[in-house]
N, C-alpha and C positions, 0 to 999 in steps of 0.2 A: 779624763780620757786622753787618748793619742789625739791629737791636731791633725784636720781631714785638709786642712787649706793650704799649708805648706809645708815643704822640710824636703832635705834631701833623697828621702827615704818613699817620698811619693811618689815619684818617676822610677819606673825599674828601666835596667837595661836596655829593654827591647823598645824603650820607647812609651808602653802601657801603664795609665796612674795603677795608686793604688785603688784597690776596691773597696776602701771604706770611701774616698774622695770621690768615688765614682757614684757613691750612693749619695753624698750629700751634694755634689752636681744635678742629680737626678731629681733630688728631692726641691732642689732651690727651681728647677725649672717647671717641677710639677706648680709649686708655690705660685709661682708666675704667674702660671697659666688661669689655677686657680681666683690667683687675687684681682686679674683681669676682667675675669668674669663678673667677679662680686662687683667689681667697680663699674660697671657696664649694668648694672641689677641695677646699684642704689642710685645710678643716673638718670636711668627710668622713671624711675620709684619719684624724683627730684622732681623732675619733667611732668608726670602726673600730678604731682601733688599740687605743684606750680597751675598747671591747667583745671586744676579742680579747684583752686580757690580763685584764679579768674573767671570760672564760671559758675561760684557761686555770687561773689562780687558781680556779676553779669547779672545775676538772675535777681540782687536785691536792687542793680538800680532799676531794672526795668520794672519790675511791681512797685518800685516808689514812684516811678514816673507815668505807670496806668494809676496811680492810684490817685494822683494830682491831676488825671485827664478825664477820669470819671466825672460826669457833670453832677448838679445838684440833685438833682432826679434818683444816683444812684442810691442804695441801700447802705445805709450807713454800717453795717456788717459788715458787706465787700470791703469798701475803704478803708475801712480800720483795719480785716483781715490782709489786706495787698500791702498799705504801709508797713505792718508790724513785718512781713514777709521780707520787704524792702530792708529794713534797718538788718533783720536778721542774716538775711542771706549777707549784705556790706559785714558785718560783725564776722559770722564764720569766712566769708571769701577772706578778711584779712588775718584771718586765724590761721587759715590753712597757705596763704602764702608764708606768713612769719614760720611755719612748720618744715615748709620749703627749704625758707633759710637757714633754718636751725639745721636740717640735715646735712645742707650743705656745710657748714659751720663742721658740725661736729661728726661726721661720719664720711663725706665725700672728699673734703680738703686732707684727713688724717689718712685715710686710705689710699688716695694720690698719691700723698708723701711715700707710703708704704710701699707703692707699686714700684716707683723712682727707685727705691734704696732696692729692693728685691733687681731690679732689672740691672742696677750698676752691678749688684753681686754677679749675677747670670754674666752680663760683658765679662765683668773681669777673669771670671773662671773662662771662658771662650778665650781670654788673650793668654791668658796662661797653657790652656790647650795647647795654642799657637805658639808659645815658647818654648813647650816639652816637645812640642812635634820639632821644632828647628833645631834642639838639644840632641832627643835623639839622631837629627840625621849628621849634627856636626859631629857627635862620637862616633857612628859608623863610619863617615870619613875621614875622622882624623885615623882610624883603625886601619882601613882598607890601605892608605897612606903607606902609614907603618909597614905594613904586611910588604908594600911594595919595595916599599926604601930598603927593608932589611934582606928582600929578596935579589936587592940589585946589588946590593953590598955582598953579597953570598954568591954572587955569580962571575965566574974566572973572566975577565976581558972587558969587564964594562967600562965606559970611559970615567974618569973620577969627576970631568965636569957634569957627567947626566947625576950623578949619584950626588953631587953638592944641589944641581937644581929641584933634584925632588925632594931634598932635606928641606931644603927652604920656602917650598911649596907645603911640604908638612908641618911648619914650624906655622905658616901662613893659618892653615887650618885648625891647630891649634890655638890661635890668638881666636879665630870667629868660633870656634866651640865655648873656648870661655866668656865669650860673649853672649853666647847662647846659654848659657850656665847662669850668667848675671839675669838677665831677662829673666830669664824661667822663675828665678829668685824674688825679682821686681814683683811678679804677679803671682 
């Protein structure tokens, strides 16, 4: 298909992209917004998951260490029951932290990444904005110019040095339009 990112053909005259570019501007910043969010979900989700295996890890040392404070007297049921509690709850707390990790591993760190590349997109389309917007207004000026030079040259009496300084004041603005021409090209 036609290329929505650059080309001559995607700035019209008046200044305005085209509207296939304008849709995948749109779509890139829906993206954004989107993957912001997701990334703000699985953060959470990290942050829980992290606290739920701290407090299962919490919960097995403390029953291993009522379970060592239970005196002789207690029922040897309880103690057995509070240790095995102990060892289990230490076993899942560090289950659910290494799960912590792994999220972050393979679904937070690659989603960042993603965010990063989506939001350089979103900038660069905003500086190219900025260079179609400075594009358009160097062709209107270098236009207006014209319009004026050729009116001054078209008018009986005018001095030939005012008609030399606005050539070369047009000449002027034609160098920063092409400059705005390269820009716009740049991004």
């Amino acid at each position: 298909g036609k290329g929505v990112v650059i080309g001559p053909g995607d700035l019209y005259a008046d200044g305005t992209e085209d509207p296939a570019y304008l849709r995948a501007r749109d779509a890139v910043a829906g993206l954004d917004g989107h993957l912001a969010e997701v990334a703000r979900a699985v953060s959470r989700a990290i942050k829980k998951q992290a606290e739920f295996g701290a407090a299962l890890a919490g919960l097995g040392a403390a029953s291993a260490a009522l379970a060592r404070h239970e005196g002789p007297d207690a029922p040897r049921e309880l103690v057995g029951a509070l240790s095995a509690l102990g060892e289990r709850g230490s076993v899942l707390g560090r289950a659910a932290s290494a799960g912590a990790d792994r999220l972050t591993a393979t679904v937070a760190t690659p989603l960042a990444a993603c965010v990063r590349s989506v939001r350089s997109a979103r900038a660069a389309m905003g500086d190219r904005g900025m260079a179609g917007g400075a594009l358009a207004a160097a062709r209107n000026d270098v236009d207006a110019r014209r319009a004026r030079l050729t009116r001054l040259r078209g008018t009986p009496g005018t001095r030939e040095d005012k008609v030399r300084e606005t050539g070369e004041r047009e000449r002027e603005r034609e160098r920063t339009g092409r400059l705005s021409l390269l820009l716009f090209f740049v991004f």
